[in-house]
Phi, psi and omega in degrees: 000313204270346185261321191303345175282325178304328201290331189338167124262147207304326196286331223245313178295001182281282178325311178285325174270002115002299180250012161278320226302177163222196179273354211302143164260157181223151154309153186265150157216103159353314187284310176265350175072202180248132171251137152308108164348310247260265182255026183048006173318150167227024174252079180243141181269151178254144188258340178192130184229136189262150170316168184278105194254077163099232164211074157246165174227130158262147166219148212257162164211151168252135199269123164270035188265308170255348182095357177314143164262117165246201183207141193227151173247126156237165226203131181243000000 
């Protein structure tokens, strides 16, 4: 998936990921981090994680595979 992107130009994979993003959540996995919705990257950085509220967490991430920010729950 990540080579058919290479064709992109960066500006035009902007535009697009612009108008996918959403509120949508993904599950978190310890093992696996948060993959991206998007391009199934799983080299996404987190960018910011809220305290443990009962046992959940939220954490927000960015992908550097397309640059979408989403947001994962982890669950204990």
């Amino acid at each position: 998936m990540l080579d058919a992107l290479k064709d992109i130009s960066r500006e035009t994979l902007r535009q697009l990921v612009d108008e996918i993003q959403s509120p949508e959540v993904v599950d978190y996995s310890p093992r696996d981090g948060g993959v991206c919705p998007v391009c199934s990257s799983k080299k996404c950085r987190i960018t910011a994680s809220g305290p443990w509220i009962g046992s959940a967490r939220e954490r927000f991430h960015k992908c550097r595979g397309c640059g979408l920010r989403f947001k994962s729950v982890e669950t204990a």
